[in-house]
C-alpha positions, -999 to 999 in steps of 0.1 A, spaced: -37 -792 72 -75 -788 70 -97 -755 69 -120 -757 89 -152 -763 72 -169 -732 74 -135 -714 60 -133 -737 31 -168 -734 26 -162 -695 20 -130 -697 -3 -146 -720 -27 -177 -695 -26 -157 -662 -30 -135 -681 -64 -168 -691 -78 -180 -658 -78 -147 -647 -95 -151 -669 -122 -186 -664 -136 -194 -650 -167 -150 -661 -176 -147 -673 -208 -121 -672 -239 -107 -636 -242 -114 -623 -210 -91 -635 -185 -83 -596 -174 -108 -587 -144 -119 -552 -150 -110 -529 -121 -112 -493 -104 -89 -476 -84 -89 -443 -67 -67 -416 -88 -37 -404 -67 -47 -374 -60 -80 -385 -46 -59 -399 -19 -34 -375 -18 -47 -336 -31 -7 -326 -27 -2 -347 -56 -18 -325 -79 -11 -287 -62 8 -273 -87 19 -238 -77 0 -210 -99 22 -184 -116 13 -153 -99 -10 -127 -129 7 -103 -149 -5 -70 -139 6 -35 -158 9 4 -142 7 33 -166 16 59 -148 29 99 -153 50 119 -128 49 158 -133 73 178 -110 61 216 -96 84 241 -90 101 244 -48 78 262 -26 92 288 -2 108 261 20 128 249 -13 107 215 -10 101 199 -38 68 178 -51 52 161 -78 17 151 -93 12 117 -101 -12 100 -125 -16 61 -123 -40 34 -139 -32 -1 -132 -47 -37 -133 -55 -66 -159 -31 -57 -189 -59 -69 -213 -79 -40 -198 -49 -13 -186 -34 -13 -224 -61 -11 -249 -72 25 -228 -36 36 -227 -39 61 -253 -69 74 -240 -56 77 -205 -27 99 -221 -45 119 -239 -63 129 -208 -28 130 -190 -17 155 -213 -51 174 -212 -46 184 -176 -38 222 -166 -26 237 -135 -34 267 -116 -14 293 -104 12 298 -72 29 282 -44 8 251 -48 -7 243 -84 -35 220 -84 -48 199 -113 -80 211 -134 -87 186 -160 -122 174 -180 -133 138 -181 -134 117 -216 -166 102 -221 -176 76 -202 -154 81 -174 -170 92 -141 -159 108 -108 -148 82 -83 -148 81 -44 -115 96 -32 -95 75 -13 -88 73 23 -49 88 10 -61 103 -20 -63 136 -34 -90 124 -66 -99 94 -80 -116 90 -114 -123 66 -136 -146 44 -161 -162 10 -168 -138 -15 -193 -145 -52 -197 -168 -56 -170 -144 -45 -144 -140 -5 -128 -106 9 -139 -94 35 -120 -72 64 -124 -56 72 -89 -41 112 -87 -21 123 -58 8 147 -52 34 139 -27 77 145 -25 105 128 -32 131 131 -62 123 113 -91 145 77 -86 124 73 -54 92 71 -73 100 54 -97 111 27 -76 81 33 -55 61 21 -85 79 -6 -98 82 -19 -62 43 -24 -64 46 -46 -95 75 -64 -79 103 -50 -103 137 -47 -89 147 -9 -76 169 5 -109 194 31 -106 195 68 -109 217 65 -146 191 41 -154 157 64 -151 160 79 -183 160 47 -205 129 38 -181 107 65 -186 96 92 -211 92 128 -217 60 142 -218 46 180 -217 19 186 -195 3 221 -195 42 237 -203 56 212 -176 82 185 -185 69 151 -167 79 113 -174 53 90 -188 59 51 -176 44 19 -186 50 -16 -163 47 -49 -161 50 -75 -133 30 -92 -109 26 -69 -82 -10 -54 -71 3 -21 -87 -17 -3 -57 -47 -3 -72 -80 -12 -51 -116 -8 -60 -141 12 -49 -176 24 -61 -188 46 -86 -199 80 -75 -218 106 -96 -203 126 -119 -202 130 -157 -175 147 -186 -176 178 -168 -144 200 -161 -132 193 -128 -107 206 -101 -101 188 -72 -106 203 -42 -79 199 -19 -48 189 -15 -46 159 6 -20 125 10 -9 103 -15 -38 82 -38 -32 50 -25 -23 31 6 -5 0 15 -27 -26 43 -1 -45 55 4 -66 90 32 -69 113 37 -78 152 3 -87 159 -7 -59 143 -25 -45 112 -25 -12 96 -31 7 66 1 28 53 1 56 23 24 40 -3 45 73 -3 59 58 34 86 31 19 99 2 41 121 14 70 143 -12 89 127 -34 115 152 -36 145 140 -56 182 111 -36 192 97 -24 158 68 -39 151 63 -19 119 89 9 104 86 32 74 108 64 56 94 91 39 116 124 18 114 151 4 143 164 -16 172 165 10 150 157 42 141 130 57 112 114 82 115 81 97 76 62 111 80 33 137 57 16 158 73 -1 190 54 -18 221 74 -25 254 59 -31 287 29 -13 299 57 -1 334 73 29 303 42 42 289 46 72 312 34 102 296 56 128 307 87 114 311 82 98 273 72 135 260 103 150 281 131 127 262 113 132 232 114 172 237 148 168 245 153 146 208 142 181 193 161 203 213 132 216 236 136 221 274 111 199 297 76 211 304 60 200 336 36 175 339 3 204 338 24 216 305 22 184 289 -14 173 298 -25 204 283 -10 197 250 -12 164 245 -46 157 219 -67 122 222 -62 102 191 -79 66 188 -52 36 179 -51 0 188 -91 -3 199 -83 23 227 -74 65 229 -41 72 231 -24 105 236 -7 126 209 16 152 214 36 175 182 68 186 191 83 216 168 124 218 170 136 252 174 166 269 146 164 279 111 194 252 103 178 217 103 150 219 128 137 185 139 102 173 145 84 145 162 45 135 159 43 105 187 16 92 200 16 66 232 -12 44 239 -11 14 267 -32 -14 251 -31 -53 253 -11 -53 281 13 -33 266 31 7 259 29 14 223 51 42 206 40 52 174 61 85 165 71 98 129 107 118 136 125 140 108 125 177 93 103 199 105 87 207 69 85 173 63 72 163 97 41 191 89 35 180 52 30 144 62 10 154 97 -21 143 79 -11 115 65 5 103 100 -29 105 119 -43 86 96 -20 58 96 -22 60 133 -61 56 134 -60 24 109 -36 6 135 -54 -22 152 -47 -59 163 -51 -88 144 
């Protein structure tokens, strides 16, 4: 069968123009094609191993206050290992430097090596300090906050993503150190968690002797998101259970006593002030107040874009008198609950600390 004319016409052009410049030896036409991954970018995503990242850290217990609670100061420096480990002597040496003052609560007096500079405190912290290394700020977080040793221990390898270790395994994990006449525990860590560490300006300040000047919550904080929400939590608050209506849950001790943090939305119909503060009074073993009672007490407290209201509920009894901080706001169409419930020591130690995380909740 013919081609039609203009057809063949075209072949015999298009093979004519494939064969000029053919000759003896080059019979292979010379070609380009596309690389894979050109066409597909999947081809070449291979998953990066996540950066090693070390903590240095010291724990140094104080004695129980009056209310036989117990506490510690904690030292940390974390980041880049090819920054954290060639200053580790350095930051031990100004570890064990560090003196306490006198009474019910010792604070921390200690004097700066050189080069290392007063820091902006943090939004949990009770100091910050720290110095220039390798182009990058390191910094030296200092906070005080409960909890029995095992806990914060775990706390810290948690934030490199180490497994939780047992309480017969903490002495083969850490080591002795005296700080001002104090036993304390010196740890070093490796893994490829954040280690807690965030940045933040330099503020002024030279190799002077320092003292902090108040005592205040934990150094750093966890910003986490859950629910629709976000929120910035200290990371002396460990991860509580979520359950139907949590939309974010945390647990905080102290020795033997224990708090418990939840935030819970439900429909806008149960954010009823006074009959929520009523069964919560009743959770602590108060009577009801009436609805003038509560109005009065409750405090304005800004979560979620809106103010909600905040009431403090102190359990009567010297046994194991409960408390409960809550606060209940109606926002996006909904109630939210945001309540911190345990002992009553406990509940007042972490009050600050609670308000806080209660003014960094927002949506997404």
């Amino acid at each position: 069968m013919l081609l039609p004319r203009l057809d063949l016409r075209h072949s015999i052009y298009l093979l004519a123009a494939a064969c000029l410049g053919c000759g003896p030896g080059d019979q292979i036409a010379k070609y380009t094609v596309p690389k894979p991954e050109l066409i597909d970018p999947t081809l070449t995503a291979i998953p990066k191993e996540p950066p090693q990242q070390q903590l240095l850290g010291a724990i140094v217990p104080m004695p129980k206050d009056d209310a036989g609670n117990t506490s510690s100061w904690f030292f940390k420096m974390a980041g880049d290992p090819a920054v954290i480990e060639p200053n580790r002597q350095v930051f031990l040496d100004f570890v064990k430097s560090i003196t306490f003052s006198k009474g019910q609560t010792p604070q921390p007096t200690w004097k700066l090596p050189p080069a290392w500079r007063e820091l902006e405190a943090k939004q949990f912290g009770f100091a910050t300090v720290g110095f220039d290394s390798g182009g990058q700020t390191v910094e030296i977080a200092i906070s005080t906050a409960g909890g029995d040793l095992l806990t914060n221990v775990n706390r810290w390898r948690r934030q490199l993503g180490l497994r939780a270790i047992r309480e017969q395994d903490v002495p083969a994990s850490v080591e002795k150190i005296q700080v001002d006449g104090r036993e304390g525990v010196w740890l070093s860590l490796r893994g490829t968690g954040g280690g807690g560490m965030g940045g933040a300006p330099f503020a002024a300040g030279s190799d002077k002797t320092t003292s902090a000047p108040r005592a205040a919550p934990p150094a750093n904080a966890t910003v986490a998101s859950s629910g629709g929400i976000v929120f910035t939590a200290p990371e002396q608050w460990s991860p509580g259970k979520l359950k139907e209506f949590r939309k974010a849950a945390f647990v905080v001790s102290a020795g033997d006593q224990s708090a418990e943090i939840t935030v819970i939305d439900l429909d806008a119909a149960a954010g009823d002030l006074v009959s929520n503060v009523n069964r919560w009074r009743g959770m602590v073993g108060l009577a009801p107040a009436t609805e003038g009672e509560i109005k009065t007490a409750a405090k304005k407290i800004e979560t979620l874009g809106v103010l909600g209201d905040y009431v403090e509920l102190v359990g009567p009894g010297d046994g194991r008198p409960q408390s409960i901080l809550g606060v209940m706001a109606v926002a996006g169409g909904k109630a939210w609950f945001i309540k911190l419930q345990g002992a009553r020591d406990l509940a007042a130690r972490e009050k600050d600390r609670f308000e806080s995380f209660v003014k960094s909740v927002k949506f997404k």
